[in-house]
C-alpha positions in Angstrom: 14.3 90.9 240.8 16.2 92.0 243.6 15.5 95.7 245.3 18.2 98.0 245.6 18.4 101.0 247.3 21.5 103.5 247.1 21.5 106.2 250.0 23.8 108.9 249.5 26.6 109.1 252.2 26.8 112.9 252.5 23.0 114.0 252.6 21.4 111.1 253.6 18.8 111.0 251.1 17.9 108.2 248.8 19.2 108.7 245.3 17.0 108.4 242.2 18.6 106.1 239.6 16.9 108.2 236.9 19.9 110.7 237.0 22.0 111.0 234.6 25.0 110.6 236.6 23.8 108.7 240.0 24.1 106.7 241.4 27.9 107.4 242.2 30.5 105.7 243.9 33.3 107.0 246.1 36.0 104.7 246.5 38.4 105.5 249.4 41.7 103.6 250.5 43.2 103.4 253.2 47.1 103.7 254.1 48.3 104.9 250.3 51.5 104.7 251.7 51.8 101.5 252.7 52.0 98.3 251.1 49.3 96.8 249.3 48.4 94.1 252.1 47.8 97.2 254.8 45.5 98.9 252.8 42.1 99.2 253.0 39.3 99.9 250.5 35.7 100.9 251.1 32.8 101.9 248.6 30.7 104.8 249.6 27.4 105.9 247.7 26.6 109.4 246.9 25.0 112.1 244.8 27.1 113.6 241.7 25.7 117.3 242.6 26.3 116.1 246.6 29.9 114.9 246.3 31.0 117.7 243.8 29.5 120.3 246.4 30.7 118.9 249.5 34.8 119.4 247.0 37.0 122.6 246.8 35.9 125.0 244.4 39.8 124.4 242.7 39.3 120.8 242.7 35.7 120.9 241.8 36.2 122.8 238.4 37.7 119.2 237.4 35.1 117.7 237.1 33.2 118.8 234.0 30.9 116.0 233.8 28.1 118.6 233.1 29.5 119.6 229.7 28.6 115.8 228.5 24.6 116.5 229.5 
């Protein structure tokens, strides 16, 4: 069995996998507005509570994954 560890990119901490929504993943790509063969893509790990506090309060109410709980 192979260890994994996810550590979240915007506090640092380790994230339980006992949540009920972490770990998360935050994709991100690169150059939208270019063609497919500039762009980039990179994974980052985080916190559901961390990413949707680090968010705009008008983007934030969005995400309502707290109404599935």
């Amino acid at each position: 069995m192979v260890l994994v560890r996810y550590q979240c990119c915007i506090c640092g901490e380790n994230i339980d996998k006992d949540s009920q929504f972490d770990p998360c993943g935050v994709s991100i790509f690169s150059n939208l507005d270019k063609d497919e063969n500039d762009q980039l893509e990179a994974m980052f790990f985080c916190h559901y509570d961390c990413f949707r506090g680090s968010m705009d309060l008008g983007v934030r109410m969005h995400l309502n994954l707290e109404d599935q709980e």
